[in-house]
C-alpha positions, 0 to 999 in steps of 0.5 A: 857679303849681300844675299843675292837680290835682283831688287825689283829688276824685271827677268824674263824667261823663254823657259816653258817646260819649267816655266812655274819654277822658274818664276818662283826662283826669280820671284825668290830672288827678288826679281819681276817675273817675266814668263815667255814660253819660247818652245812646245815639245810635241810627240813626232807625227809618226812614232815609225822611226822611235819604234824602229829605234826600239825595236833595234834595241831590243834586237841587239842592233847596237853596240851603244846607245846614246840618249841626249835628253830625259824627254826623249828616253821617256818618250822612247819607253812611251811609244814602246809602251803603245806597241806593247813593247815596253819590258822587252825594251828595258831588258834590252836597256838593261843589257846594253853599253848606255851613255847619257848626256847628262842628269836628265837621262841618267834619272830616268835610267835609274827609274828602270833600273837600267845600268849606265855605262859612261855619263858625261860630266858637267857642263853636259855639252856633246864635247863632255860625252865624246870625252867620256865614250872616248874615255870608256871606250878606249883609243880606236874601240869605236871603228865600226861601232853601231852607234844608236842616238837619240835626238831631240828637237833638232839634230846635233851634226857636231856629235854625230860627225865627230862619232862618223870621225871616229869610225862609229856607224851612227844611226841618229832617231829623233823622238820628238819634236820642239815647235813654237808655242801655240799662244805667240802672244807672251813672246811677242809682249817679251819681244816690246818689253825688251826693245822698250827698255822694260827688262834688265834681265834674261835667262836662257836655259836652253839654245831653241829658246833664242832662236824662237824668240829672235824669230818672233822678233824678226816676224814683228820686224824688230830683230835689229831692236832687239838684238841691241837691247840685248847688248844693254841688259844681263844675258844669263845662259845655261851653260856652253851650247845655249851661249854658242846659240846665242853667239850664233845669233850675234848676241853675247851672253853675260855669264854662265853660271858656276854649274849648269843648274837652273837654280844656280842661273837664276840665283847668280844672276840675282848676284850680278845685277849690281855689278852689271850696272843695272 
């Protein structure tokens, strides 16, 4: 069997955060790398409501406490920090029913020693840690839960209403916010490459990105241009809420990868090329 090899195809990628590994896997593989920064994730104007968050916390507010991503728990500890509230928030953590979306947040449990109770497996979706609070907590224990969420860029109104479902009194706290980058000019340059045929490849490692990105499109008056680029080329998602983003957008994903992990996207990628007819 041949090793993975996007033999010289043009990638592009909306990763930001990332955006440095991201191009030396494509770069690993083969491919030309196409970096287009898609989104900046910014501290909140006011750290009033991560604080209340906190503070709730540490009063034993909660019966659960959910965080979604690595970045917001950080940036729950940072803004505690700035209070002057930081160990008195782990201690809290460390006495409370904790579940993680995913690996992100779980690392950073682990960092502060702070046990986590339920941890949803792969692909790491709401659906997955709904199972596994369900799971841990057993049928009906979450009537009249206090329910703590941590949210990020934008809120998940699937989770919380399917927690609100389940009798769950959910407070929801974004810690911070995503915003478009402050140079547009990569992601419009991504916008002409696509529509001029000059990418075979784009990943998607998360669901902001191609929001972003059709939105610059649409400022250029090429989102319709796009949109049937995109149908010609391998669409790589991360995983099942980057392509529910996608489909929301009327733009179908090629594949997800086996598991979603940012090294196994770019490398199957790499190993559909020939097979999608590039």
């Amino acid at each position: 069997m041949s090793s993975p090899d996007f033999a010289n195809r043009r990638v592009l990628s909306l990763e930001s955060r990332r955006a440095k590994e991201i191009e030396s896997l494509i770069t690993t593989f083969g491919g030309r790398p196409v970096v287009a920064p898609a989104v900046r994730e910014l501290p909140l104007d006011s750290d009033a409501d991560v604080l209340a968050l906190g503070d709730g916390i540490i009063a034993g507010a909660f019966d659960v406490v959910v965080f979604l991503t690595g970045v917001g728990a950080r940036a729950l500890v940072e803004a505690m920090g700035r209070a002057g509230r930081r160990d008195a928030l782990i201690a809290a953590l460390r006495e409370a029913r904790i579940v993680v979306r995913g690996p992100k947040p779980l690392a950073v449990m682990r960092e502060l020693d702070v046990p986590v109770w339920a941890t949803a497996p792969e692909p790491n979706t709401w659906r997955e840690l709904l199972v596994a609070l369900d799971t841990k907590a057993g049928a009906g224990r979450l009537t009249d839960a206090r329910v703590a969420v941590q949210e990020y860029g934008v809120s998940n109104s699937d989770l919380l209403d399917a927690l609100r479902a389940r009798g769950a009194r959910v407070t929801a706290a974004p810690t911070y916010q995503w915003a478009m980058p402050e140079d547009l000019e990569p992601l419009r340059e991504g916008v002409r490459a696509v529509v001029r045929g000059d990418i075979d490849v784009i990943v998607i490692t998360s669901g902001i990105q191609i929001v972003n990105f059709l939105t610059v499109a649409r400022e250029m008056g090429l989102e319709a241009d796009v949109k049937q680029a995109l149908a010609r080329i391998l669409v790589a998602s991360i995983g099942p809420s980057s392509s529910a983003e996608l489909r929301r957008h009327d733009v179908e994903p090629t594949f997800e990868p086996s598991r979603p992990k940012m090294g196994l996207l770019i490398r199957e990628a790499a190993e559909r090329v020939g097979t999608a007819g590039l």
